[in-house]
N, C-alpha and C positions, 0 to 999 in steps of 0.2 A: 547535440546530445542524443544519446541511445540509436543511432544512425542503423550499428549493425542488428542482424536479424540473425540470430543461433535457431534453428530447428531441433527439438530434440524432442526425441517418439519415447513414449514410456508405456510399457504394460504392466499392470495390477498382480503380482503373483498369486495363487489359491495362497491361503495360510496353513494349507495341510503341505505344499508342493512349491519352494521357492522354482522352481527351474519349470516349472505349467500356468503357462500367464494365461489369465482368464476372464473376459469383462465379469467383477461382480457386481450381484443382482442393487437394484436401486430401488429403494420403494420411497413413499412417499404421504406425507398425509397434511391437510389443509386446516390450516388457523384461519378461524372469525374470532378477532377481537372487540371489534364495534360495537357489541352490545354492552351498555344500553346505550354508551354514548363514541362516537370516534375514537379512533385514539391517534395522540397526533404524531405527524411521521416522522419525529425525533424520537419520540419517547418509543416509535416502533423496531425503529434503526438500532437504536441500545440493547432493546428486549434482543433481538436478532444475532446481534454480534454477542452478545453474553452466552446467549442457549448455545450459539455453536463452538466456543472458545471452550464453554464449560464441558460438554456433551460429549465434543467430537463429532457432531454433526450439521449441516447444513441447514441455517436457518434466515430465510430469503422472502426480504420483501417483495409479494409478487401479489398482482391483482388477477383475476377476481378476488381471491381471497385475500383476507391482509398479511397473511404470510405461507409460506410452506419449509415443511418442514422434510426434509430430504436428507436421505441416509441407506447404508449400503443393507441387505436381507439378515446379516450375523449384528447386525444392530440395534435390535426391536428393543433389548434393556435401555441403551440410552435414549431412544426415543420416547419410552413410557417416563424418563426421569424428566425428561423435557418437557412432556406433558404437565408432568404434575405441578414442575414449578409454573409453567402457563397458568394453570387451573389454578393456583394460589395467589398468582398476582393480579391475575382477572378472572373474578367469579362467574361472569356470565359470557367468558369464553365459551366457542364454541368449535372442538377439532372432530375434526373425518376421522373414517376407518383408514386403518394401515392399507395401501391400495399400491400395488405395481406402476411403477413409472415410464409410461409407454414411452419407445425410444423417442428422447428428444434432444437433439444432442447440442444446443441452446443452455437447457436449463440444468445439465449433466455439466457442462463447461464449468456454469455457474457456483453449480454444488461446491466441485472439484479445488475452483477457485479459493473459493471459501472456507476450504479446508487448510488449503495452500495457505492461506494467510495468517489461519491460527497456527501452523506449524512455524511459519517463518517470526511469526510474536514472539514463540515460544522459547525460540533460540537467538534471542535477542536483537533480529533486525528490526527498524520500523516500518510502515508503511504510508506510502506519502500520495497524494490523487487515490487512485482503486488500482494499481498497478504496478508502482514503484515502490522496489523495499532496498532500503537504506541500513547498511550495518553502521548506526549509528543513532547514540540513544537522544541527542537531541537537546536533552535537561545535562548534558556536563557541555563546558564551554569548547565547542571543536569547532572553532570560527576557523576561517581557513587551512581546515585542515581537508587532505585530500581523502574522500571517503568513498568507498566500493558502493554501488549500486546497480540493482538489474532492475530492467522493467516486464514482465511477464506477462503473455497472452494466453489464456489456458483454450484448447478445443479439442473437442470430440473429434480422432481421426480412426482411419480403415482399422479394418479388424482387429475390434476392442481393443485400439492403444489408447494414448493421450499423447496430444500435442500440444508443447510448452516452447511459443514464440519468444526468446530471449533476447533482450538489447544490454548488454554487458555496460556498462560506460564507469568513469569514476568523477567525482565535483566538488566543487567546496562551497559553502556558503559564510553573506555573513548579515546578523542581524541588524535590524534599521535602529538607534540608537539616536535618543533628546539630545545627546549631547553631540551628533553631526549635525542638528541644524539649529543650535539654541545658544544663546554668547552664555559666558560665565556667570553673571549679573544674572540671567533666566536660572540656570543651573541651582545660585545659592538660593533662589527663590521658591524653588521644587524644594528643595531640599528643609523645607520650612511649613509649603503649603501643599492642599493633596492636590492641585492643578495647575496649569501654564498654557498661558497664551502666547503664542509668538508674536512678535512684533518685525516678523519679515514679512513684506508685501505681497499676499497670493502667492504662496509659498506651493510648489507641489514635488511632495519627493514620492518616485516610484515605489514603488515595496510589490511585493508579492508573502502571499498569508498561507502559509499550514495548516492545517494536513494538505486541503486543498488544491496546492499552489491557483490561488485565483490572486491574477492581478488587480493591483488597484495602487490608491494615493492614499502619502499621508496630509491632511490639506490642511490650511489654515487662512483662511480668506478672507481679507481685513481687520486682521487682528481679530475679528469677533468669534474665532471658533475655537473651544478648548481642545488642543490636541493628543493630551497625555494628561494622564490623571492616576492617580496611586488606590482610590475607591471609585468603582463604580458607581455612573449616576443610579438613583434609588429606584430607579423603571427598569434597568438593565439586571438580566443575572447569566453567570456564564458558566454556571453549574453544569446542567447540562449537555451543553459541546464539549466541557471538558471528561466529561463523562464518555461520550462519544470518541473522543481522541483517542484515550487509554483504550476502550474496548477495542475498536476497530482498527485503531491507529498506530498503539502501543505507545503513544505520547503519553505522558506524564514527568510536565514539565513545572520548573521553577521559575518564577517571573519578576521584574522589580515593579514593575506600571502596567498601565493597559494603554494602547493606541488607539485612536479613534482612524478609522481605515475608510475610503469610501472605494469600493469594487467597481472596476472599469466593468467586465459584461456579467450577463446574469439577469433574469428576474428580478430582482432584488439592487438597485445601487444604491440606496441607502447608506448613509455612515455609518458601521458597529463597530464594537471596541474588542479588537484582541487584547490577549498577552505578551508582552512586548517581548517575549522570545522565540514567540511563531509568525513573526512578523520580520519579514528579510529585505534586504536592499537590494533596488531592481529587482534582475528578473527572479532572482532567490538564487537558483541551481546554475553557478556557471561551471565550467568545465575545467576539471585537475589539470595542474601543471602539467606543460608536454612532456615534459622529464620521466613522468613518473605517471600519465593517465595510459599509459599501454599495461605497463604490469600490474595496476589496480584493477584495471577493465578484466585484463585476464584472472586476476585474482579473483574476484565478483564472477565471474563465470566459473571459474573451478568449484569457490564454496557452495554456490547454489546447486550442481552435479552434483556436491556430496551431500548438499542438505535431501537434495530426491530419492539418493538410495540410502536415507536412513528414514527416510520418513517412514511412521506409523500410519500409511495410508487410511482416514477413517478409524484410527485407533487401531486395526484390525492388518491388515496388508502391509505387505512390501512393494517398492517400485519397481521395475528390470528398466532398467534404460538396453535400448535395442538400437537406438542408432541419435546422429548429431550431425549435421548439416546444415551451413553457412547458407543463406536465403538468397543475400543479396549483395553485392560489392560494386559503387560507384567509381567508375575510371575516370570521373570529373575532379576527385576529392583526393587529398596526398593520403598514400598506403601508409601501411603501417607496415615496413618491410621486417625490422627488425622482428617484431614477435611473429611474423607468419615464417621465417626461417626457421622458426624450430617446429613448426607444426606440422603436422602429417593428417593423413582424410581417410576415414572408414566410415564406409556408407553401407555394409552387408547388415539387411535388415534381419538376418539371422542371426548375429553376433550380438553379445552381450557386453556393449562397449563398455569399462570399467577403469580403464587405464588411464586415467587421467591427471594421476598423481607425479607423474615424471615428464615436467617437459609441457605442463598443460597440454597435452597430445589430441588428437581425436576430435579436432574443430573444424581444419577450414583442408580443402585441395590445394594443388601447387598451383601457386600462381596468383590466388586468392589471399586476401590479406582484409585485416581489419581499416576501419577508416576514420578518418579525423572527425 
């Protein structure tokens, strides 16, 4: 999955001069929220993804400081709106002066990204790990269906562009479900009480969890462990995460139960309980039928090309895409002849490649093909 590697160089237009690309300016100002007490890095992740969804600008958990807040120079209104809701939900916040963001092209990536995300929320893809957006909402039932997906690397490249590492792929999922590992007799018994124990001996089925995708097990380990349950235990609340999903994630899903999950790596392996629709079987993300994952993949690469020259760069700007170039091609791994036959290769970093509407054009050289 996401094997290939799409390069594509973009420059910021002025907003006076779509056709005079111009890095604009980035400034920058630092949140202290700590006072008087921590705050924890859930509740700080939410605050963050909200200010920037809501704003239009960049708001990132970065130490020293508990956050910063980063945004382009024609942006100082929404940064003072960002302020104030800070200022309102923590009184003894404490933010910096508006101050120039010495080139860092790390935490410009980051902004940049960040931006990306609320744009792609916005037009209704999800977004799954910190990278992968899925045009698919998740909460309607699209169990094996085959759905577009890119995975995106945002970087700061040579004279003031941006560069957006693309892995086009397409996949289907399907969720881990009581009723693949629990007899009928368990089933009627759910259906009566808010819990169930299996009665399979050291039971372990793979799953993989959402947004996340972090592997783990669904366990049940001599019968003594509840593995599904319709109310969470009264220690548990999953308020919260789910609060985090919809900000950052654009999950907001509907669910029948919750699973008790335990995480193969991580800090943390611990049992916790999902929502048993962000809980998938095995690995989660397998890969679209052959039939039909070349023109999804191409698909998934086309709309995100258009989603970048429509973006509201920063609320503020346009994109120029300037150029698109294939990274990397395995001659270990079967081509993908069929779709690199209609494809043709423009690499003049002069040209304002646009054509992409006919033919998915403007991807890869002869010779070069996508790969399984």
């Amino acid at each position: 999955m996401f094997r290939n590697k799409v390069l594509i160089r973009a420059a910021a237009a002025d907003s006076d001069s779509s056709s005079s690309p111009a890095l604009p300016p980035f400034r920058l100002r630092q949140l202290s929220l700590s006072a008087p007490a921590p705050i924890p890095a859930l509740d700080l992740e939410i605050l963050c993804c909200r200010l920037s969804r809501r704003h239009r600008v960049a708001c990132l958990p970065q130490p020293p400081a508990d956050a910063l807040l980063v945004f382009q120079g024609c942006q100082s209104r929404e940064a003072a709106e960002a302020v104030s809701e800070i200022a309102a939900a923590f009184p003894g916040a404490s933010v910096g002066e508006e101050e120039a963001l010495e080139c860092s092209g790390e935490l410009i990536a980051k902004a940049v990204g960040c931006d990306l995300r609320s744009m792609m929320l916005e037009h209704g893809w999800r977004c799954l790990g910190e990278s992968i957006y899925v045009d698919s909402k998740f909460d309607q039932n699209q169990e094996r269906t085959d759905l577009c997906a890119v995975k995106v690397e945002v970087r700061l490249g040579t004279n003031d562009d941006f560069e957006f590492v693309v892995s086009p792929d397409a996949f289907r999922y399907t969720t881990h479900k009581i009723s693949d590992v629990a007899s009928s007799n368990m089933m009627e018994t759910f259906q009566h009480n808010n819990e169930v124990v299996l009665d399979i001996f050291n039971i372990r089925t793979a799953c993989t969890t959402l947004p996340a995708l972090q592997e783990g097990h669904v366990i049940d380990l001599f019968s003594s462990f509840v593995g599904y349950r319709k109310m969470l235990p009264s220690e548990c609340c999953l308020d919260k995460f789910m609060e985090l999903c919809l900000f950052k994630h654009g999950l907001d899903t509907n669910y029948d139960y919750h699973v008790a999950v335990k995480l193969t790596y991580g800090a943390s392996l611990e049992t916790k309980w999902w929502p048993s629709s962000l809980v998938l079987q095995g690995p989660g993300l397998q890969p679209a039928l052959k039939s039909v994952r070349v023109s999804k993949a191409m698909s998934a690469l086309q709309s995100f090309v258009e989603l970048l020259k429509a973006w509201s760069f920063f609320g503020h700007n346009k994109l120029i895409i300037k150029e698109q170039v294939l990274l990397n091609c395995s001659s270990t791994l079967p081509a993908w002849d069929k779709a690199a036959s209609n494809l043709t290769f423009h690499s003049s970093k002069n040209d304002n490649i646009e054509d992409l509407d006919s033919g998915h054009s403007n991807i890869m050289s002869k010779g070069q093909s996508f790969i399984l």
